[in-house]
Structure formats: C-alpha cells, structure tokens
C-alpha positions in Angstrom: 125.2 133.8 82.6 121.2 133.3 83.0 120.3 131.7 86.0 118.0 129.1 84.0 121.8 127.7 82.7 123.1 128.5 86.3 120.1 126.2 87.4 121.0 123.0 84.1 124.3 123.0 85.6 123.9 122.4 89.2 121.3 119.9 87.9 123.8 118.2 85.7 126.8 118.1 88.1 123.8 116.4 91.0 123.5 114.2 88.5 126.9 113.4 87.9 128.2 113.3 91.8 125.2 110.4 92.0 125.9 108.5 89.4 129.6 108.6 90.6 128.8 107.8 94.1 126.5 104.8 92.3 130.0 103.7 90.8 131.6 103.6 94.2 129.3 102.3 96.5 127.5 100.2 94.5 129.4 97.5 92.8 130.6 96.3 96.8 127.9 96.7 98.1 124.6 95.9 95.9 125.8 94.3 93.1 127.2 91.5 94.9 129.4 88.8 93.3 128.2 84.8 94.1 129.7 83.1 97.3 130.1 87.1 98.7 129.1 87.6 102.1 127.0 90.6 103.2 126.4 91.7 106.5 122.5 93.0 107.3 123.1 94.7 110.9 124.6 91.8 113.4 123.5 89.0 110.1 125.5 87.6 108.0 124.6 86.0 104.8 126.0 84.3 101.6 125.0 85.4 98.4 123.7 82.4 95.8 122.6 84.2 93.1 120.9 87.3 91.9 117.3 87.1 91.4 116.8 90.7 90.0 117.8 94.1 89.4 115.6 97.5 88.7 116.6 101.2 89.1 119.1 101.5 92.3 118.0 97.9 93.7 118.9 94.7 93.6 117.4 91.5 94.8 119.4 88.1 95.7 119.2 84.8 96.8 121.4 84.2 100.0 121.4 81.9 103.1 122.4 82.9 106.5 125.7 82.0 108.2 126.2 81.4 112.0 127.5 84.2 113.6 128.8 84.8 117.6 125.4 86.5 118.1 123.5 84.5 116.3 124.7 80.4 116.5 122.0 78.8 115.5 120.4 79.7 112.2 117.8 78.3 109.3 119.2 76.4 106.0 116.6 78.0 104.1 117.3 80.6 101.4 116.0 84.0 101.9 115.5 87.2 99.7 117.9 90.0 100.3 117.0 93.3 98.5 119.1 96.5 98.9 118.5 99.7 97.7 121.4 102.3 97.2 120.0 105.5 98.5 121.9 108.5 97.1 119.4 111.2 97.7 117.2 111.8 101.0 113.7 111.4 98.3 115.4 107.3 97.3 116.0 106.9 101.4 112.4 108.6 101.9 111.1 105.6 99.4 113.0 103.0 100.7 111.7 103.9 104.7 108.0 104.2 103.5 108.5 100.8 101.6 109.7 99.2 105.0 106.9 101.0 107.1 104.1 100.3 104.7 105.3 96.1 104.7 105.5 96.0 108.4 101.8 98.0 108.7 100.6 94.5 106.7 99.6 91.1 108.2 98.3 88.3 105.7 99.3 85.6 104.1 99.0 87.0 101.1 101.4 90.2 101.5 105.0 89.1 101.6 106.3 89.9 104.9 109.7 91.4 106.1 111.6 90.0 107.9 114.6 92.0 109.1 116.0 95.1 107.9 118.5 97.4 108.5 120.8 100.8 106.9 124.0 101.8 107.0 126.5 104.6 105.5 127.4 103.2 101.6 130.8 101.6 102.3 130.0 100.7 105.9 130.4 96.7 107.0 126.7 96.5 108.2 123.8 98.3 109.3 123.9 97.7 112.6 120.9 97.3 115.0 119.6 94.4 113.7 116.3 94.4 112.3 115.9 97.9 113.4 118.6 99.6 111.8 116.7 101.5 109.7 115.3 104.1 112.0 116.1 107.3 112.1 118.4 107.2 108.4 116.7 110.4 107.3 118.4 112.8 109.5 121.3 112.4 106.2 122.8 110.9 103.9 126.2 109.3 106.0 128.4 110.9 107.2 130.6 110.9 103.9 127.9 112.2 101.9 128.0 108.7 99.6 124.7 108.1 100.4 122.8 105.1 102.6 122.2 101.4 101.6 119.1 100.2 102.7 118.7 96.4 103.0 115.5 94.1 103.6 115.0 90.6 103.8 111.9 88.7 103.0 111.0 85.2 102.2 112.3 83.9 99.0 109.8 82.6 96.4 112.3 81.0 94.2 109.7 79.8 91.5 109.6 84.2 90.6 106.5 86.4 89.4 103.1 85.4 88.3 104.7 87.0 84.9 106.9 84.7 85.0 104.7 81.9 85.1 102.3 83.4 82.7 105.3 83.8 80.1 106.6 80.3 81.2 103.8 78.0 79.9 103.2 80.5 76.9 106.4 79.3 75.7 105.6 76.1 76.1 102.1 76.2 74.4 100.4 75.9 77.7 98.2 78.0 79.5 96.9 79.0 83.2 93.7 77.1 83.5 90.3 78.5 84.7 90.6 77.5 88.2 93.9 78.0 88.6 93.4 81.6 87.4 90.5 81.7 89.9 92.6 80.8 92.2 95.7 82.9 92.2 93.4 86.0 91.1 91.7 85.6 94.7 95.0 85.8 96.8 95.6 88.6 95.0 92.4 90.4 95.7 92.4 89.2 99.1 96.0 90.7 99.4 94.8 94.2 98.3 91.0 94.1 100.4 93.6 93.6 103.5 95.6 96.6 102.3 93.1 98.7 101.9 91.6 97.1 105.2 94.5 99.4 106.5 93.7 102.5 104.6 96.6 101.6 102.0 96.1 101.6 98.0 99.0 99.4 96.4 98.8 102.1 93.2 101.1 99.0 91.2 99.3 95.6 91.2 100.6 93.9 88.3 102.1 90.0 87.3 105.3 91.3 88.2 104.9 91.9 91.5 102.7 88.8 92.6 105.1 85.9 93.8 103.8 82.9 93.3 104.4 79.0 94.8 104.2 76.7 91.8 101.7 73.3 92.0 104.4 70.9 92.3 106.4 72.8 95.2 103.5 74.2 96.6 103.6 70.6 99.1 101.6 70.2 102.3 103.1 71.9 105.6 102.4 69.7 108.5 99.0 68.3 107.2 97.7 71.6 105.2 98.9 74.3 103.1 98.6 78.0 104.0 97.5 78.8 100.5 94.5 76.0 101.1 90.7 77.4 99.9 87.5 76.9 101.4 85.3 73.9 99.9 82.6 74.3 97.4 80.1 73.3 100.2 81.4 76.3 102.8 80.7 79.6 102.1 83.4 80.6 105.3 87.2 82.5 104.9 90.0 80.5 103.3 91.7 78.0 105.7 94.8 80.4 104.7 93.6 83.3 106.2 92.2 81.2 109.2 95.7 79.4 109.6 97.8 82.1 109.5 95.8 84.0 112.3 96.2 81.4 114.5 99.6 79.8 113.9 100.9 83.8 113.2 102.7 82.7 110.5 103.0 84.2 106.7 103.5 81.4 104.0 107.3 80.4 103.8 106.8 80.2 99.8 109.6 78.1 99.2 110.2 76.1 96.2 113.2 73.8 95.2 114.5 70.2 96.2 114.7 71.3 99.7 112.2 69.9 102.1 109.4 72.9 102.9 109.1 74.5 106.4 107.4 72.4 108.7 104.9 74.5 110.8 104.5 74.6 114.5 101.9 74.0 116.7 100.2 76.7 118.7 102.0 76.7 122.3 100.1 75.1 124.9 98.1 78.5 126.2 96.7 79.3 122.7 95.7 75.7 122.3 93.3 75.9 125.2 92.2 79.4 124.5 91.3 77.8 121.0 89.8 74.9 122.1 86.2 75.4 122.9 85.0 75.7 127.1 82.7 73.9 128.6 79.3 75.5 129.9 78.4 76.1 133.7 75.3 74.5 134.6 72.4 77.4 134.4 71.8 78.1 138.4 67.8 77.6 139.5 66.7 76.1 136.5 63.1 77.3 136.2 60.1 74.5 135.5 61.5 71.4 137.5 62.9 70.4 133.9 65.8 68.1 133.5 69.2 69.8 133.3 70.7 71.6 130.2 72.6 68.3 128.3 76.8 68.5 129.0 78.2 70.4 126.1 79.8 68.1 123.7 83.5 67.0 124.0 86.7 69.3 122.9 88.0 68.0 119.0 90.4 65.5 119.7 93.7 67.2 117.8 96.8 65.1 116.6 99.3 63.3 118.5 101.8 65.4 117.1 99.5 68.3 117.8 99.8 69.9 114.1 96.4 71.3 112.2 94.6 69.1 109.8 92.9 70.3 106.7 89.4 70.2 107.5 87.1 68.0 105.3 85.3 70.1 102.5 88.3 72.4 102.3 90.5 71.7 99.0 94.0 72.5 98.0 94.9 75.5 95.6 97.6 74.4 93.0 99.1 77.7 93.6 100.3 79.8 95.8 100.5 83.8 95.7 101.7 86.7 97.5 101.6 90.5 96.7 105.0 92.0 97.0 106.9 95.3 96.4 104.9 97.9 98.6 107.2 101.1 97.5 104.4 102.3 95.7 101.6 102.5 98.5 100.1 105.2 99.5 97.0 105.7 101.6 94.4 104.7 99.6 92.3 108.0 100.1 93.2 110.8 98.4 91.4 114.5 98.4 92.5 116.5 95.6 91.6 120.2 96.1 94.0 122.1 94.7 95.5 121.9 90.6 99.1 121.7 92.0 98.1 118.5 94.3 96.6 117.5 91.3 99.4 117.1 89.3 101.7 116.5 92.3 99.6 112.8 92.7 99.9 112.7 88.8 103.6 112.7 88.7 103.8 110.8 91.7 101.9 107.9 90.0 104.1 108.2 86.6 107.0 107.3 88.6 105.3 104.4 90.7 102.6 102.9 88.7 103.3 101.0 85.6 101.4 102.8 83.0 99.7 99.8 81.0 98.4 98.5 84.5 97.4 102.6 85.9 94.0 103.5 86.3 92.9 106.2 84.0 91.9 108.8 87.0 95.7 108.4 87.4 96.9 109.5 83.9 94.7 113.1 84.2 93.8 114.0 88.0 91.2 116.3 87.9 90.9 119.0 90.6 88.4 118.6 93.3 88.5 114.9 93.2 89.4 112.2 95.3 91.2 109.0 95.0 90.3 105.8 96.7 91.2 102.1 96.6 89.5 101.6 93.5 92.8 102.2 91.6 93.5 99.2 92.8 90.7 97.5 91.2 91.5 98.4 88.0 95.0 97.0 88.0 93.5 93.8 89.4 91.1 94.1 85.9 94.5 94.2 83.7 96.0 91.6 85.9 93.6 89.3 85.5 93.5 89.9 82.0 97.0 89.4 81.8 96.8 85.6 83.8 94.7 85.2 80.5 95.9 86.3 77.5 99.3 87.4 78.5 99.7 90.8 79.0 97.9 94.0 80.5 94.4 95.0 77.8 96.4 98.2 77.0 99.8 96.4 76.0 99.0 96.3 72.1 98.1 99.8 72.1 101.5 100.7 73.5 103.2 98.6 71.0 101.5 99.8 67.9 102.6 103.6 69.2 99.3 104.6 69.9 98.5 107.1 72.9 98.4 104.7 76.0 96.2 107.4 78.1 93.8 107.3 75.3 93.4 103.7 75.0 93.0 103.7 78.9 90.7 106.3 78.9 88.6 104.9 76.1 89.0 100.9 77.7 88.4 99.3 74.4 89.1 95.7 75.6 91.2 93.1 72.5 89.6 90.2 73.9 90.7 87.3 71.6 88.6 86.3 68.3 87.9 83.0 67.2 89.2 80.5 66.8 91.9 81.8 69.6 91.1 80.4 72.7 88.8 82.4 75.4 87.8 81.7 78.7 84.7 81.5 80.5 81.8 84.4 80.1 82.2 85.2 84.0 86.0 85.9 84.1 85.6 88.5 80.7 82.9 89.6 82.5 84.6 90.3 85.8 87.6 92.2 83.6 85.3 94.6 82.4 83.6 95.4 86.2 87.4 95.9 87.1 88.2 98.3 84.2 85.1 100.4 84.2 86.1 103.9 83.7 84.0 105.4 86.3 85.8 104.7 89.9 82.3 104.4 91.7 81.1 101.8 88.9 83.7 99.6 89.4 83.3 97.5 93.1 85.3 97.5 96.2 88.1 95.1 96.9 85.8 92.7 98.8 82.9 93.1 97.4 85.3 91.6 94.4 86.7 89.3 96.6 83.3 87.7 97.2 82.3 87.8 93.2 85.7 86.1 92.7 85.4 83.3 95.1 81.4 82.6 93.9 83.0 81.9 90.8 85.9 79.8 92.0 83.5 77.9 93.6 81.5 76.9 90.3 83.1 74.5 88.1 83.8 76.8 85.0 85.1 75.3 81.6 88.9 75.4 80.5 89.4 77.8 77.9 88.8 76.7 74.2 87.6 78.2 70.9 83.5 77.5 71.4 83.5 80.1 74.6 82.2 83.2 73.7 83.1 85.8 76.4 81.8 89.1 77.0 83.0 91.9 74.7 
C-alpha cells in the first residue's frame, strides 16, 4: 500500500472521529434547546433563543440566573457564543479570539465579558471568567475535545447586513448621514485596533452590530454612540464618555428599559473636575494679583453626564465584533512559503468579496500592514450603499473574483437608479485603491470621514452623479 493512500486514510478516519465527537458533544452542549440552562464556569444562564450558527459555533440569547455564588444578577439579556474545539488549531483560534477581544478598549469593539472552557461533556468551565487559560496543554482528558464559551453584550437588533437587507426589502434605504454615521464607528473601531498593532483581516456588514434609531434611547442624559457637533472639530462624546465612565455601549434593543449609566465615583469626579490655581508667589511689577480662576461646572443633582451643547445624536449605534480573524497588523513576508502560509491563512478568515487584493496573491518580500483593513472598510461602505460588497456581482456571474479584485472595476449604479453623494463614491474608491500605500491609514480615514459627516450632504436620488 503507498504511503500517499496510507496518508488519505488517516486523514479520512481524523475526519470522521471529529465529526463523530461533533455528534456527541455538540447537540448538549452548543446546540442548545430554548428554556436550557448552561453553565459558563460558576454562571449560570437560560437560553432564549439562538441568534446564530457558523462552522463549529453557535451564538445565543440567554439571561443569567442567581446562583449561591452569585445572588444578585442583571435582567438583561446577554450573548453567549460557544465554540466546540475538536482539534488543538480550533482551541488555538478560539484562545487568540479571546486574547485579541480583551487587548481592545472602545466603544466601538464589542467587549467580553466573561469566558471560560471546559472538557466537551463537562457541567461548566470552571474558573469563572478565567477559565480559559491554559486549555492548550490538550484536548480533555477524554480526547472529545474542549468547549469554549464567551459572553458579550447582546445587540438584539443583529448585523449592519441585516439592517442593510432589512430596509431593502422594504424599499427603503440607509440615508447619507446615517451611512456617515455608522461608517465612522466602524473606522474608528479599526484606527483603535490597529492603535494596538492589530489588523481585523474581516471587516464586513456582518460583523458590525448595530443599535437601531428607535432603541438606540438616551442613557442617563446621553448616548455613548453621541457625535461631536458640526461646530467642534474635537473626539466623539462616545469615545470621551466611555474613557471616563469605563464603560462599552450596552447595545441593547427591545421593550426593556436600557442600562442606566453610573456616575464616576466620588475620587474620579474631583480628579475630573478642574483645580484651582495657587496664587503666583512675588508677583513682579507691584501689579494687581492674577484674577481667581473661574468656578468648577456645576454637574447634576443626580450627578449623571449631560450631552454637551453642539454635540448631536447618531441615529445609530455600531460595534465591530468577531475578532477570530486578527492578526497583528504588520506583516514581513520574506520567504515564498510564509508567503503562501499568510495566503491560506487569509482564505480561511477573510471573506473573499470583502479581501484585499495583496491577500488573494502574496508576493514575496512584501509586507502587510493595516491597510487591508482599509480596503474592506471601502467594500463595506459600498455595501451600506448599494447592498452588497463591489465584487459581489462578479462572483455571481462566475467570473474570477481575484481578477475582478485585482482589476477594482467599481458597478456603481447608472441612472436613473439612485446614487449617493460625489464624496462617499469618492471615499470608496481611496479605500479600494489597488496599491496598499495609495490607499490612507485608518485615521487619516477617520478624519476624511467625519469632515464629511459634518457637511450636510444630499439623500441619495437619481440627479447625483458620483465618481466612477
């Protein structure tokens, strides 16, 4: 027997004791039936509903219960995603998804909150939040495999795609400043990635959650998704917020009243508040003394953040999820066999019709920065548009995706179709040029993008022309 069948069927009896452990483990333990409980190291929680499904994970909407260890908990619903790890390379994803998430601080990047492992089979995780250090040493003891579960925030209004696909079907569309607007969460999700030294490598509709206008209510006076004014040329009050309250947007939509957030405690309001000036000591010239700086801002009784004047509020919320496919955002390619090492890496984490076209053909002697990034943010805003990513069609039609992406022949839409504004076609094409170094950084991007929400562009309509 050839040891090139010897090798096919080890390969297909791998594939076969996985699958089968799949069968075992999984049905318990990820694909959880409603009103189940699950148990997330000393956490309990009761499944509502499932919110998704892809590959070996699954997503769902639960809400905690009380437990001896933990009395006192939140009626809130929360996301619950657990991901059946039957080989150490899934268990290797699912810890690099978790460290990546907890490396990231904004109000833009969906935060975790707890998250733990345990054998497949096994009650719970154990540990608590922590649980999930050190799973790599195996795969459990029985060999089944590892579950590993997360919990975030739940955004129960779904994806950006969602949206986008929502008011398609009924004959509506994102309007210009609302596109403005989610597009620069987005971007300001990524420039705080890459901030880090992290590419996302998978921006896409998909995995942007967003907070829909009508749920998207004030939280104690002012929203963490609130913009700057058209008069202030300063950060959003959402970044500004969360760094001093420390706290991610909640992002919940629903009949259910939104989080109410806290004040600062007392020692961060008077580190916050401005101090008063020491009189200057020998004052030179026989002047009169320096004037007595000006009184502290008087805050709220209840001691909760206003939203300044000149500062407006976003319709929608947005926050970047699903960090599985980051990696750090520079890359050196010196070698062929690193070159096509970060090409098959990408074909298994970045969604082809939104993957920049350095991605689809590495070359040797390159390197690889954030700017991958900036091309998916091209397709995605191209997508809040007219639907779906530029290279979509091409894909449909059977034509060679990593030519069209190569070549970046743009469809925009002919009249009479609708079109929006000049400046949003034109900030597609800076996204999708096929040169890395032509197209710009995340916040230089960032900037461009919030110039523009700042100007009070037309709806889309037939009489726009765009740029081709």
């Amino acid at each position: 027997m050839s040891q090139d069948l010897l090798t096919l069927i080890e390969r297909v009896w791998e594939l076969i004791c996985e699958c089968l452990a799949g069968l075992l483990s999984g049905p318990s333990l990820l694909g959880l039936g409603r009103a189940e409980i699950v148990a997330v190291g000393d956490r309990r929680f009761r499944v509502i509903r499932q919110l998704g499904e892809g590959g070996y994970a699954f997503v769902h909407l639960v809400r905690e219960l009380p437990t001896p260890q933990r009395p006192l908990v939140e009626d809130e619903p929360l996301a619950l995603k657990r991901v059946f790890a039957a080989s150490g390379e899934r268990l290797r994803d699912a810890q690099r998804e978790i460290e990546t998430t907890r490396a990231l601080a904004h109000p833009n990047c969906l935060p975790l909150l707890a998250h733990a492992a345990a054998d497949a089979g096994a009650p719970g995780a154990g540990g608590g939040g922590g649980g999930a250090r050190g799973q790599g040493q195996g795969q459990g003891q029985g060999g089944g495999g590892r579950t590993v579960s997360m919990l975030f925030p739940a955004f129960e209004d779904g994806t950006l795609a969602e949206e986008v696909a929502r008011l398609a079907a009924a004959g509506r569309r994102l309007g210009t400043a609302d596109v403005l607007d989610i597009f620069e969460q987005v971007v300001a999700a990524v420039a705080h990635m890459h901030g880090r030294g992290l590419a996302h490598r998978d921006v896409k509709p998909h995995n942007v959650l967003i907070v829909r206008p009508e749920h998207n209510a004030p939280r104690g006076g002012t929203s963490l998704f609130d913009g700057s004014g058209d008069e202030g040329g300063g950060s959003d009050l959402s970044d500004a917020d969360a760094a001093e309250l420390g706290q991610p947007p909640d992002g919940r939509g629903g009949s259910s009243s939104p989080r109410r957030r806290q004040p600062p405690p007392p020692q961060q309001q008077q580190q916050l508040q401005p101090q008063p000036q020491r009189p200057q000591q020998g004052h030179e010239g026989g002047g009169s003394a320096p004037p007595p700086p000006p009184p502290p801002p008087r805050r709220p009784a209840d001691g909760r953040p206003r939203r300044p004047r000149g500062r407006r509020r976003r319709r929608y919320g947005a926050v970047l999820m699903d960090f599985g496919s980051a990696r750090p955002a520079a890359a050196a390619v010196t070698t062929r066999l690193e070159a096509l090492a970060l090409q098959e890496d990408a074909e298994a984490h970045c969604t082809a019709t939104y993957r920049a076209p350095e991605l689809f053909d590495v070359a040797t002697y390159s390197t690889l920065d954030g700017r991958v990034d900036v091309w998916s943010l091209g397709c995605t805003l191209y997508h809040m548009m007219y639907g779906a990513s530029p290279f979509q069609a091409a894909l449909d039609r059977g034509a060679s995706l990593p030519l069209a992406v190569m070549s970046c022949r743009i469809p925009w839409p002919q009249p009479p179709a609708p079109r929006y504004p000049p400046e949003l076609h034109e900030l597609v094409n800076a996204c999708l040029a096929t040169d890395p170094a032509a197209r710009p950084a995340a916040g230089e991007l960032l900037a461009r993008a919030r110039a523009l929400r700042r100007r009070a562009l037309p709806e889309p309509g037939p009489g726009l022309h765009g740029a081709r």
